[in-house]
N, CA, C and O of each residue as an XYZ file, in Angstrom:
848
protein
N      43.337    279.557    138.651
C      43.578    280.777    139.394
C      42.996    281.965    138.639
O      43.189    282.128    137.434
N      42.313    282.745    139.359
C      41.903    283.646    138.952
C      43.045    284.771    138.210
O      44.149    284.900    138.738
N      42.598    285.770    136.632
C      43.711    286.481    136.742
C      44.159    287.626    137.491
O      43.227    288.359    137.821
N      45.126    287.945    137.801
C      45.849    288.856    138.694
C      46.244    290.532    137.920
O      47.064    290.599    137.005
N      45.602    291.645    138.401
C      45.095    292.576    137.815
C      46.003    293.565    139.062
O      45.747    293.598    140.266
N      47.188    294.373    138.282
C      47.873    294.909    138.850
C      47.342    296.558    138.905
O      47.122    297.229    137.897
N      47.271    296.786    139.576
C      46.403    298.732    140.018
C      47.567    299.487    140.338
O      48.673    299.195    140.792
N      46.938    300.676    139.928
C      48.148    301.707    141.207
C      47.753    302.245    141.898
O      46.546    302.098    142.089
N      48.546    303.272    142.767
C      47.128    304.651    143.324
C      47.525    305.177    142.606
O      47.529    306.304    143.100
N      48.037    305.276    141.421
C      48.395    306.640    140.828
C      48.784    306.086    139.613
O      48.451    304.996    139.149
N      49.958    307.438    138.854
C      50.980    306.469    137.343
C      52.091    306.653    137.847
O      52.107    307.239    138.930
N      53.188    306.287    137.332
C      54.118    306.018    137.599
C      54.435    305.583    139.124
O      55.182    306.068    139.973
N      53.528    304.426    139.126
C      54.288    303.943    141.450
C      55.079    302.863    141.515
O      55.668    302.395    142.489
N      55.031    302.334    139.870
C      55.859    301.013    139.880
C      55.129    299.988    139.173
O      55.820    299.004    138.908
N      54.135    299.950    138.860
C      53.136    298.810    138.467
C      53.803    297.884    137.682
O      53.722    296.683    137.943
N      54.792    298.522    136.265
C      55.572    297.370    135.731
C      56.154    296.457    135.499
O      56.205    295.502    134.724
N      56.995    297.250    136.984
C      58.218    297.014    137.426
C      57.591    295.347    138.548
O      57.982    294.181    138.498
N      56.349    296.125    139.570
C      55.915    295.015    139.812
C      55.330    293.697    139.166
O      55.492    292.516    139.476
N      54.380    294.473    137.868
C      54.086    293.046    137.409
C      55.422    292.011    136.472
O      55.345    290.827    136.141
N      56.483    292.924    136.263
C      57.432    291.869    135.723
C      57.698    290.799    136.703
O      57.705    289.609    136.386
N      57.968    291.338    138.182
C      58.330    290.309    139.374
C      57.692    289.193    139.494
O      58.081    288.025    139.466
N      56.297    289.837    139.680
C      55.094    288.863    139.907
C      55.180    287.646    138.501
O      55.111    286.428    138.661
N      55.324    288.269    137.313
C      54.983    287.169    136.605
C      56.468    286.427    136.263
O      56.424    285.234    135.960
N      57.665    287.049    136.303
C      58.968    285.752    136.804
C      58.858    284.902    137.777
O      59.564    283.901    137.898
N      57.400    285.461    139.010
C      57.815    284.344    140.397
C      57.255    283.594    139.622
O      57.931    282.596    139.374
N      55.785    283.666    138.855
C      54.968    282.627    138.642
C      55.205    282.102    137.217
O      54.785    281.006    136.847
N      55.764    282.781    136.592
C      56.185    281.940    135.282
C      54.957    282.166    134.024
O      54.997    281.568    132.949
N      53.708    283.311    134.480
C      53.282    283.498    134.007
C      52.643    284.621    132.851
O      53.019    285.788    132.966
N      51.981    284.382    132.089
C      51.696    285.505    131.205
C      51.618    286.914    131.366
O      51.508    287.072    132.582
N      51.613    288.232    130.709
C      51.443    289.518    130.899
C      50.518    290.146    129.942
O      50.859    290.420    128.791
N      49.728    290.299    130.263
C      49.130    291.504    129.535
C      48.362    292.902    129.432
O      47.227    293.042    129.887
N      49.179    294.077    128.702
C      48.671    295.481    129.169
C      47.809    295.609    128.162
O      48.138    295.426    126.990
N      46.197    296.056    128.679
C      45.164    295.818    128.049
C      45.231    297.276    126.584
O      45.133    297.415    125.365
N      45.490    298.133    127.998
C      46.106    299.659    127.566
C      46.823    300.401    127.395
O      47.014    300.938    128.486
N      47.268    300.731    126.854
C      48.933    301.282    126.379
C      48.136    302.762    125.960
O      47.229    302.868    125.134
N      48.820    303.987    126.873
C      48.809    305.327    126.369
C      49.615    305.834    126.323
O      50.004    306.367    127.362
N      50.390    305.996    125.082
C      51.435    306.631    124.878
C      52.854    305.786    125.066
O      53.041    304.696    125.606
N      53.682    306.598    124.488
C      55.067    305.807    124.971
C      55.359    304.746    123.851
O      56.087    303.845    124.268
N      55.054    304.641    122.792
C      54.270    303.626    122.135
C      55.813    302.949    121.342
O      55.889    301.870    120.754
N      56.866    303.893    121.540
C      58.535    303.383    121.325
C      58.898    302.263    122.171
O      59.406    301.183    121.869
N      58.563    302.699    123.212
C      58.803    301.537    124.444
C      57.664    301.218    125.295
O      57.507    301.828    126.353
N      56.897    300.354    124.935
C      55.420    300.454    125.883
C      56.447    299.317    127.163
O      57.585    298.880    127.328
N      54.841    299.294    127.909
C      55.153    299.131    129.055
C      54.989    297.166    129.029
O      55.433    296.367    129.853
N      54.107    296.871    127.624
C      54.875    295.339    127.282
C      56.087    295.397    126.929
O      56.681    294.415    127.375
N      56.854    296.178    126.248
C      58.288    296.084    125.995
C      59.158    295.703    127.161
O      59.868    294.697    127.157
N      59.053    296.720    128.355
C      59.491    296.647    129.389
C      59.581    295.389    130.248
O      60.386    295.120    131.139
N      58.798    294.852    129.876
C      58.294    293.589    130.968
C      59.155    292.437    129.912
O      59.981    291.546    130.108
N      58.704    292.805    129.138
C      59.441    291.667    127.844
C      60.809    291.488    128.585
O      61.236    290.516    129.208
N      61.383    292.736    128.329
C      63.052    293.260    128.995
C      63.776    292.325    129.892
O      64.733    291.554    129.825
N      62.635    292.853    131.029
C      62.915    292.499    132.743
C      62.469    290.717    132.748
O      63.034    289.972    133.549
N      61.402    290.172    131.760
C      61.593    288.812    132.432
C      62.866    287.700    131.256
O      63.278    287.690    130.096
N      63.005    287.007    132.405
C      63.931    286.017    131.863
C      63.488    284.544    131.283
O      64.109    283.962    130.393
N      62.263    284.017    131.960
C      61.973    283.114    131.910
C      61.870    282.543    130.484
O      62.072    283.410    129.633
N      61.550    281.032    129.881
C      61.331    280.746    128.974
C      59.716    280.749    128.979
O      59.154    280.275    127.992
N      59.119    281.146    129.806
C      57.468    280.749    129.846
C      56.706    281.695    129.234
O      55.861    281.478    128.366
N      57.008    282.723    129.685
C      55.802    283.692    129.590
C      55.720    284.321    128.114
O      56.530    284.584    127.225
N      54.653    284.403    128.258
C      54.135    284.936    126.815
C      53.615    286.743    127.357
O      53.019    287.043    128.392
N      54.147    287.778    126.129
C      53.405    288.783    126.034
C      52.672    288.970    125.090
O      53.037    289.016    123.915
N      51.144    289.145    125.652
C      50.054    289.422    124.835
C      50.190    290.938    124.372
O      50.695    291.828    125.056
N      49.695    291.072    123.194
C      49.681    292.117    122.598
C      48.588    293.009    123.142
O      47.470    292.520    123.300
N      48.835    294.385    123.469
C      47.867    295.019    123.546
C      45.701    295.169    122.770
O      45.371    295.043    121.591
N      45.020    295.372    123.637
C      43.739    295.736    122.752
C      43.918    297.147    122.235
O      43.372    297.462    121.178
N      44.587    297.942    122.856
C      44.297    299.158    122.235
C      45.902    299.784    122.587
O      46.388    299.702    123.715
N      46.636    300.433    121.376
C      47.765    301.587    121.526
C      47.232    302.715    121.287
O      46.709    302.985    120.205
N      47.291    303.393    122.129
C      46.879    304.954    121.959
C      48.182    306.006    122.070
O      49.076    306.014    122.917
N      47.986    306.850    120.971
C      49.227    307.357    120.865
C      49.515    309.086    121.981
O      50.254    310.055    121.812
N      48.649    308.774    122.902
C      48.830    310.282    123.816
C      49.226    309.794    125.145
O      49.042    308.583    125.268
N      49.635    310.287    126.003
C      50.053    310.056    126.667
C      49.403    311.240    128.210
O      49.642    312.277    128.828
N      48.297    309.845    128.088
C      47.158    310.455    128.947
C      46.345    309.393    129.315
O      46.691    308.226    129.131
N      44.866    309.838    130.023
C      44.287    309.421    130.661
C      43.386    308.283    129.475
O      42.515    308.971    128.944
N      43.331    306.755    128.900
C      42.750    306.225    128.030
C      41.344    306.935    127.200
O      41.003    307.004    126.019
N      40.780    307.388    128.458
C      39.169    308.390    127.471
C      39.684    309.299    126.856
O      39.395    309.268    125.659
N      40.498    310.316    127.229
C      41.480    311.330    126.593
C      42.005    311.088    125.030
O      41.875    311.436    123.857
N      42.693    310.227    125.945
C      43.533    309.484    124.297
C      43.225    308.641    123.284
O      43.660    308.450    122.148
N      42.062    308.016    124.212
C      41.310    307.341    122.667
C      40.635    308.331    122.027
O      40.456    308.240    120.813
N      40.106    309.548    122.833
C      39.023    310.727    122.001
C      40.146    311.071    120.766
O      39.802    310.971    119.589
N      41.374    311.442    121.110
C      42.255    312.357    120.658
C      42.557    311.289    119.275
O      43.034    311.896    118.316
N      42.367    309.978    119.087
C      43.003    309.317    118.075
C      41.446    308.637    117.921
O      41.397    307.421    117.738
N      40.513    309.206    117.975
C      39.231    308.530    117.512
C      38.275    307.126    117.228
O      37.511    306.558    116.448
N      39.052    307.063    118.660
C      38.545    305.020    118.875
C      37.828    304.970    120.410
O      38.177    305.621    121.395
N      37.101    304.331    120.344
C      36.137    304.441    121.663
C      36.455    302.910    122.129
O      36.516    301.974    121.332
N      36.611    302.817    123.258
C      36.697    301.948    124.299
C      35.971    301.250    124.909
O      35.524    301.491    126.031
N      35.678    299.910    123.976
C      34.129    299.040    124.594
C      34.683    298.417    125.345
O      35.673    297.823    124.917
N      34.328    298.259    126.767
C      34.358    297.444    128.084
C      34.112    295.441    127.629
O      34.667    294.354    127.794
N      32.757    296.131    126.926
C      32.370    294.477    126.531
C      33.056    294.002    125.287
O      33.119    292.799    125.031
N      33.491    294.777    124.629
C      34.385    294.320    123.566
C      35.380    293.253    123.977
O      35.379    292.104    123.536
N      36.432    293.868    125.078
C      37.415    293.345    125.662
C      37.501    291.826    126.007
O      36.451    291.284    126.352
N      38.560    291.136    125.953
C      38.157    289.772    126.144
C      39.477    289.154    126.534
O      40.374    289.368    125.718
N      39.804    288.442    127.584
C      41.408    288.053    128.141
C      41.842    287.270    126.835
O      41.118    286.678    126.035
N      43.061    287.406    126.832
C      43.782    286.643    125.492
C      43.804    285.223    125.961
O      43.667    284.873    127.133
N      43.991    284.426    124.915
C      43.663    283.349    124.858
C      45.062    282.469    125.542
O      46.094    282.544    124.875
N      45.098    281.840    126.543
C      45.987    280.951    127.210
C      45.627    280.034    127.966
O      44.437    279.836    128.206
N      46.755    279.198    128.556
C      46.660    277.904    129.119
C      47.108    278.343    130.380
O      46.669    277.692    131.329
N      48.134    279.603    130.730
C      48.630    279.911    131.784
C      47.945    281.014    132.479
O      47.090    281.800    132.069
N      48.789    280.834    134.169
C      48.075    282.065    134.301
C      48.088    283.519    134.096
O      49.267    283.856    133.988
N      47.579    284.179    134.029
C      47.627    285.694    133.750
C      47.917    286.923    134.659
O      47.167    287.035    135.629
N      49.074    288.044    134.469
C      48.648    289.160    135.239
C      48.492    290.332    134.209
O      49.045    290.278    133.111
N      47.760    291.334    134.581
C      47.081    291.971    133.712
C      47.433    293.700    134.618
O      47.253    294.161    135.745
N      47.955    294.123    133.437
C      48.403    295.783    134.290
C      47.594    296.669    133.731
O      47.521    296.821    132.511
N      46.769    297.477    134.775
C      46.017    298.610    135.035
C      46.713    299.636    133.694
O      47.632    299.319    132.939
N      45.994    300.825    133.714
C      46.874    301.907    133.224
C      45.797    303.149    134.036
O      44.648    303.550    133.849
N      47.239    303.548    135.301
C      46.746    304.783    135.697
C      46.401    304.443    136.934
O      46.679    303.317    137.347
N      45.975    305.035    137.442
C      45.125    304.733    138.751
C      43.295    303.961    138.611
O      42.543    303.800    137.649
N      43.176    303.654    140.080
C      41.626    302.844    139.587
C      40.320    303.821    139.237
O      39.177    303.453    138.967
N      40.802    305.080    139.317
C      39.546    305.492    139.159
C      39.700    306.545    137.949
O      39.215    307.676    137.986
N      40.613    305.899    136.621
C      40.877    306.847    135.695
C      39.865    306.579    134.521
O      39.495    305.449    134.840
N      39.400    306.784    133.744
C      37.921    306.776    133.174
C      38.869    306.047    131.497
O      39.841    306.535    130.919
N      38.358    305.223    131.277
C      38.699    304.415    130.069
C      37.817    304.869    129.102
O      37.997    304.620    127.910
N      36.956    305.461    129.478
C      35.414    305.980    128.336
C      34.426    307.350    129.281
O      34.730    308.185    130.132
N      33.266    307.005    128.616
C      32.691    308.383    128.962
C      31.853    307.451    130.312
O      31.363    308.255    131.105
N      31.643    306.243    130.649
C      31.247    306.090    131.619
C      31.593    304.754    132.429
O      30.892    304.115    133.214
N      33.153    304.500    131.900
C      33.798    302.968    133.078
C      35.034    303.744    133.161
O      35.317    304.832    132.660
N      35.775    302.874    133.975
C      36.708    303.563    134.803
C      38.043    302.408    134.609
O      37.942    301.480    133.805
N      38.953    302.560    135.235
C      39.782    301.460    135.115
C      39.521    300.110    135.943
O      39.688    298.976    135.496
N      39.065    300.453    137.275
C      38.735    299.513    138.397
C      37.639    298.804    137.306
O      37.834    297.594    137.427
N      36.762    298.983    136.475
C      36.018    298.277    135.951
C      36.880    297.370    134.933
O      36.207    296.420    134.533
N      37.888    297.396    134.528
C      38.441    296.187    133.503
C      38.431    295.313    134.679
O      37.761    294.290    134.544
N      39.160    295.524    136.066
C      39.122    294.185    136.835
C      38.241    293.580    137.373
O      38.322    292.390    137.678
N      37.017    294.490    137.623
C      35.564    293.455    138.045
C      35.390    292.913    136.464
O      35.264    291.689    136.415
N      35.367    293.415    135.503
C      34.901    292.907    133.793
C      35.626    291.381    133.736
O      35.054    290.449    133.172
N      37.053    291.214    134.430
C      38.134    290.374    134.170
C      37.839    289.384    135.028
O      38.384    288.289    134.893
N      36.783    289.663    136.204
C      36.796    288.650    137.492
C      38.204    288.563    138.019
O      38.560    287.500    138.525
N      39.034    289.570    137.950
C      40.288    289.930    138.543
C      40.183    290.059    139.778
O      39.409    290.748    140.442
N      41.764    288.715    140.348
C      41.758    289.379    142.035
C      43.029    290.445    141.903
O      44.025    290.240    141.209
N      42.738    291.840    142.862
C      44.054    292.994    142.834
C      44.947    292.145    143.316
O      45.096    291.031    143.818
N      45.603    293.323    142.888
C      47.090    293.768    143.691
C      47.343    295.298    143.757
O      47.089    296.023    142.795
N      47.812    295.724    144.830
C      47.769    297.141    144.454
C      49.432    297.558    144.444
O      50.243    296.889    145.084
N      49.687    298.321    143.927
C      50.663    299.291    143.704
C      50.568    300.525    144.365
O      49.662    301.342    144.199
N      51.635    300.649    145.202
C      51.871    301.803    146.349
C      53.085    302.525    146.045
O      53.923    301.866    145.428
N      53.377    303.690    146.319
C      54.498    304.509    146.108
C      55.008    305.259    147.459
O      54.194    305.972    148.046
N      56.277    305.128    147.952
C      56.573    305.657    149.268
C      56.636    307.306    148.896
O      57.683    307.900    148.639
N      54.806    308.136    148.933
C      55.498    309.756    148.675
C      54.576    310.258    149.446
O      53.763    309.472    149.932
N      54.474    311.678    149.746
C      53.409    312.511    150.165
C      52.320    312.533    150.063
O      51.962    313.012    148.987
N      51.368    312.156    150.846
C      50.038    311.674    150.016
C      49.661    310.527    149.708
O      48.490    310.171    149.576
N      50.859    309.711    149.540
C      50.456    308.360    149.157
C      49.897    307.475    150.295
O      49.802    306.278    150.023
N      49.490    307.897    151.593
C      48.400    307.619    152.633
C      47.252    307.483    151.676
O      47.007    306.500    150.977
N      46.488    308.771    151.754
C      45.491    308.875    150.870
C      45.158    308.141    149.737
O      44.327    307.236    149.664
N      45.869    308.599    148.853
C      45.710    307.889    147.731
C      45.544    306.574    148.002
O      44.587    306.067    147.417
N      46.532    305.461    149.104
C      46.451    304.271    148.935
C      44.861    303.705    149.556
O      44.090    302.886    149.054
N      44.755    304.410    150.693
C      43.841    303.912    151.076
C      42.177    304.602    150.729
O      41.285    304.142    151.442
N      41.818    305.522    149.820
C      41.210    305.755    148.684
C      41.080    304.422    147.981
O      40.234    303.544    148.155
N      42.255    304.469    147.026
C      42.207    303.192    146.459
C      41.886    302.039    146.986
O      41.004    301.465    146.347
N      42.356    301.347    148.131
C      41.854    300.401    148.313
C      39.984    300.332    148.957
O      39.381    299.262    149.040
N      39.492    301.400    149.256
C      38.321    301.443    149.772
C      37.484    301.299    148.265
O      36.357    300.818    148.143
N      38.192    301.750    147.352
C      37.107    301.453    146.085
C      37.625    299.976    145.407
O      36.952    299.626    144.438
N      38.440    299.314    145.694
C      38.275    298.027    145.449
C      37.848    297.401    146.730
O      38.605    296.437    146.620
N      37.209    297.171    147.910
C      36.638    296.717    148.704
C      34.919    297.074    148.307
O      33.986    296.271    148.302
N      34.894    298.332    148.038
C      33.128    298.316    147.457
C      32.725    298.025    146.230
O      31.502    297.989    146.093
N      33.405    297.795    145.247
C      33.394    296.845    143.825
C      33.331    295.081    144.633
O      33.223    294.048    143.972
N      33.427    295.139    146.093
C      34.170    293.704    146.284
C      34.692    292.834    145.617
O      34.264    291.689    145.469
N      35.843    293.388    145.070
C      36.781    292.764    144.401
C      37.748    291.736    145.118
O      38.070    292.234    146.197
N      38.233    290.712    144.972
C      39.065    289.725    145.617
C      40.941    290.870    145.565
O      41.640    291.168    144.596
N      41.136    291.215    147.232
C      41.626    292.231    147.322
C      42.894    290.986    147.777
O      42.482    290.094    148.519
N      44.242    290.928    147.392
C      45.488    290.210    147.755
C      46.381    290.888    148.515
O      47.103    290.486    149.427
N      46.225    292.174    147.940
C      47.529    292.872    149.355
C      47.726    293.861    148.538
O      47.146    294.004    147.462
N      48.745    294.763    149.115
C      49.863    295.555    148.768
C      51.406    295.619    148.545
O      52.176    295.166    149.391
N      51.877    296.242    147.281
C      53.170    295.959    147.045
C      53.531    297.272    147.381
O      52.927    298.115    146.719
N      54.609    297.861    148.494
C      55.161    298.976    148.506
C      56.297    299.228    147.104
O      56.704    298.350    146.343
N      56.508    300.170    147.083
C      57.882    300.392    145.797
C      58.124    301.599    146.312
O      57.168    302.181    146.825
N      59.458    302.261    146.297
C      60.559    302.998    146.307
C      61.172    303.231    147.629
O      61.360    302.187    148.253
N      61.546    304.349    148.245
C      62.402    304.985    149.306
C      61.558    303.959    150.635
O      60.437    304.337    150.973
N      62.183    302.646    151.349
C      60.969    302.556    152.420
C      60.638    303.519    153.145
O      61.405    304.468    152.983
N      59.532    303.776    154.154
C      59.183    304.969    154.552
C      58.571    304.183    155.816
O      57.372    304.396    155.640
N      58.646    303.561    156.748
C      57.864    302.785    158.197
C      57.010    303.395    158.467
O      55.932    302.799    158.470
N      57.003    304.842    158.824
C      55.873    305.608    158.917
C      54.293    305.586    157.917
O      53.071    305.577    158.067
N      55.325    305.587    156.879
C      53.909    305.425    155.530
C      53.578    304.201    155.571
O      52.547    304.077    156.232
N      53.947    303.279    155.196
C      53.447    302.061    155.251
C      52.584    301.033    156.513
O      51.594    300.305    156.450
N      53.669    301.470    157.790
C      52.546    301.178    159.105
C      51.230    301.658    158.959
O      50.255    300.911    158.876
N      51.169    303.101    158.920
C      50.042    303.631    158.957
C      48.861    303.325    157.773
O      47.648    303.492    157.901
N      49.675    302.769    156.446
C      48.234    302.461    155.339
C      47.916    301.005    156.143
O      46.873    300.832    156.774
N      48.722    300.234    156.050
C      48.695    298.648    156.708
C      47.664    298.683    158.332
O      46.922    297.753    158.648
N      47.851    299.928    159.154
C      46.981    299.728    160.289
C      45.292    300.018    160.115
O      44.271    299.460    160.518
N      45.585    301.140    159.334
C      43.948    301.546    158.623
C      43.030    300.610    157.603
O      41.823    300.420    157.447
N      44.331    300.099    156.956
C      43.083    298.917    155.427
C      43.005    297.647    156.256
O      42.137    296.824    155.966
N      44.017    297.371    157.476
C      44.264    296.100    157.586
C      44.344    295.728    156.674
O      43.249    295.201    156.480
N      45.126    295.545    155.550
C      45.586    295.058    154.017
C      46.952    294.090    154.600
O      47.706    294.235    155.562
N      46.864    293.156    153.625
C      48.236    292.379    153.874
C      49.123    293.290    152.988
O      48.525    293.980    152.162
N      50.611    293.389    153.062
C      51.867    293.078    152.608
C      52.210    292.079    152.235
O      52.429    291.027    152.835
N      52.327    292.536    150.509
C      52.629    291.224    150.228
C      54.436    290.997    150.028
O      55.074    289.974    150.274
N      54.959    292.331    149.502
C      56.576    292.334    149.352
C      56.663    294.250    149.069
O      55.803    295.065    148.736
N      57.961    294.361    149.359
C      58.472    295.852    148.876
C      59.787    295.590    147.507
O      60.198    294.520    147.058
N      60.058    296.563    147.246
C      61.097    296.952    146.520
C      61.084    298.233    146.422
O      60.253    298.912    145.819
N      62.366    298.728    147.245
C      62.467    299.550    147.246
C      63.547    300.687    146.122
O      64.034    301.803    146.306
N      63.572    299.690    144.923
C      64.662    301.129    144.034
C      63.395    300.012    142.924
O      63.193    298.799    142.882
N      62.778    301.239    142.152
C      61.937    300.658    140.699
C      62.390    301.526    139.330
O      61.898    301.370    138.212
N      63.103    302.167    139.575
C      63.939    302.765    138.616
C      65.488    302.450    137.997
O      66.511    302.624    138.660
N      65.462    301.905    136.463
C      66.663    301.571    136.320
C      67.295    299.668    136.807
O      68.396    299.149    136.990
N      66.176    299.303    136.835
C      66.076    297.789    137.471
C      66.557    297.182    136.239
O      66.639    297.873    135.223
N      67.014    295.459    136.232
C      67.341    295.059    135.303
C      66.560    293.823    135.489
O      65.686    293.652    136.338
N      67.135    292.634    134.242
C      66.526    291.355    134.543
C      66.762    290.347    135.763
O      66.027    289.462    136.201
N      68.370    290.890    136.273
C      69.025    289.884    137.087
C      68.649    290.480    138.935
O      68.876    289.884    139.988
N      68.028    291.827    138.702
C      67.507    292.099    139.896
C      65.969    291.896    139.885
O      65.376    291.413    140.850
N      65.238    292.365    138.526
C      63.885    291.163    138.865
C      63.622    289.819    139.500
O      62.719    289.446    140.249
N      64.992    289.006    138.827
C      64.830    287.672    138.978
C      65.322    287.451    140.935
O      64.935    286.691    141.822
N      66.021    288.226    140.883
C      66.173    288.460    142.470
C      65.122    288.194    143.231
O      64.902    287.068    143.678
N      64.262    289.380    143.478
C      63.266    289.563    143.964
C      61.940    288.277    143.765
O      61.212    287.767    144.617
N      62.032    288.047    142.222
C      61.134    287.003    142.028
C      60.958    285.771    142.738
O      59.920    285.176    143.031
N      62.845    285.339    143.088
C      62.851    284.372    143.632
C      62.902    284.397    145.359
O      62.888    283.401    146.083
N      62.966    285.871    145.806
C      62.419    286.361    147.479
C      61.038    285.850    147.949
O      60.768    285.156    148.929
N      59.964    286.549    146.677
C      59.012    286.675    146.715
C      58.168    285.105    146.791
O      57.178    285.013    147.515
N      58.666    283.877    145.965
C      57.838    283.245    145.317
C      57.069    282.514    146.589
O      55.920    282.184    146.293
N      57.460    282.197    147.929
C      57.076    281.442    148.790
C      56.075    282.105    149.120
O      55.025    281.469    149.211
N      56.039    283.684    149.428
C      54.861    284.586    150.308
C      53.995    284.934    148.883
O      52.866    285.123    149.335
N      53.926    285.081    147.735
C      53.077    284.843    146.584
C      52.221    283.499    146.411
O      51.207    283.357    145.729
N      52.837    282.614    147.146
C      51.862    281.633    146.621
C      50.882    281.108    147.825
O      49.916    280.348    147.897
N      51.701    281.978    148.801
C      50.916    281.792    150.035
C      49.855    282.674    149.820
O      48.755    282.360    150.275
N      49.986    283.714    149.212
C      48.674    284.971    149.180
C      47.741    284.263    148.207
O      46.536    284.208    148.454
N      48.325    283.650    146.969
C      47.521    283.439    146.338
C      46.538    281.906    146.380
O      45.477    281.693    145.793
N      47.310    280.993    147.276
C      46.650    280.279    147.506
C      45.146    280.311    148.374
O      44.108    279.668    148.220
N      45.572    281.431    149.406
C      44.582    282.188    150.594
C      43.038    282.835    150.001
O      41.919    282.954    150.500
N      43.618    283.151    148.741
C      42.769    284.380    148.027
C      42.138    283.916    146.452
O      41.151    284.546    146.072
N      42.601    283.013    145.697
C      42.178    282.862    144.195
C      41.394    281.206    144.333
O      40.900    280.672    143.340
């Protein structure tokens, strides 16, 4: 299976929160390539937290950057430059999901972007959606620039307040599948990950069988 490369339209829409789910349904690995900032509690900590399983392994970051910003930003600011080709998936037997940092079109260097770790990765998405103002746009922005990378596109995960209005309307325009919601991503624990994980695992393997 190809690895599974979690996006947002934005930061903070949930991405964590989703890839902890995703990798309790599947029992598989995590790894955040990029860590900016936060560096007390990164966003492998978090996932560490939320899964339960005996399987999964967290890979250690390629790069901690200690600002809490956009990766080109913050690597300038702590004086490490960000080779694309450097990068290389950690070494496993299982499968992998791999979390974005930021939105897809946030610049990792002076000339790749984030959407480029997942064509670099032969990553199929997932996207990360947020029920807010704007988040029309943004989502379907986002997904139009992973359709012209033609990237192997799996769906959309809504996260927070449901909203029918917002979500019909991105779902009628991308024709994008749905793949699951959750709607509270704040303050979640392990025993409501594992919840969801085990909602999810039948329509996950249906997407991913369809798509990887």
């Amino acid at each position: 299976m190809k690895p599974i490369f979690i996006a947002g339209i934005g930061t903070d829409v949930g991405k964590t929160v989703v890839s902890a789910v995703i990798v309790e349904a599947l029992e598989c690995d995590y790894w955040k390539p990029i860590q900016a900032g936060e560096l007390d509690r990164t966003d492998s900590d978090v996932v560490r937290g939320l899964v339960s399983n005996n399987s999964t392994v967290i890979h250690p970051e390629a790069f901690r950057l200690t600002k809490p910003a956009s990766p080109n930003i913050a690597a300038a600011e702590d004086g490490v430059i960000i080779e694309l080709d450097a990068l290389s998936l950690p070494k496993t037997s299982s499968n992998l999901v791999i979390e974005g940092a930021g939105g897809l079109l946030v610049p990792i260097n002076d000339s790749e972007l984030v959407i480029d770790l997942a064509q670099h990765f032969n990553a199929a998405v997932i996207l990360v959606s947020r029920n807010y103002l704007g988040s029309i746009n943004h989502t379907l922005l986002s997904i139009e620039a992973i359709r012209a990378r033609m990237l192997p596109f799996l769906g959309i995960v809504f996260c927070g307040a449901p909203s029918e209005g917002i979500e019909r309307t991105i779902l009628t325009y991308s024709d994008a599948k749905r793949i699951f919601s959750i709607p509270e991503v704040d303050n979640v624990d392990s025993r409501a990950i594992k919840a969801v994980a085990e909602e999810i695992k039948g329509t996950l393997s249906g997407v991913l069988g369809e798509s990887c």
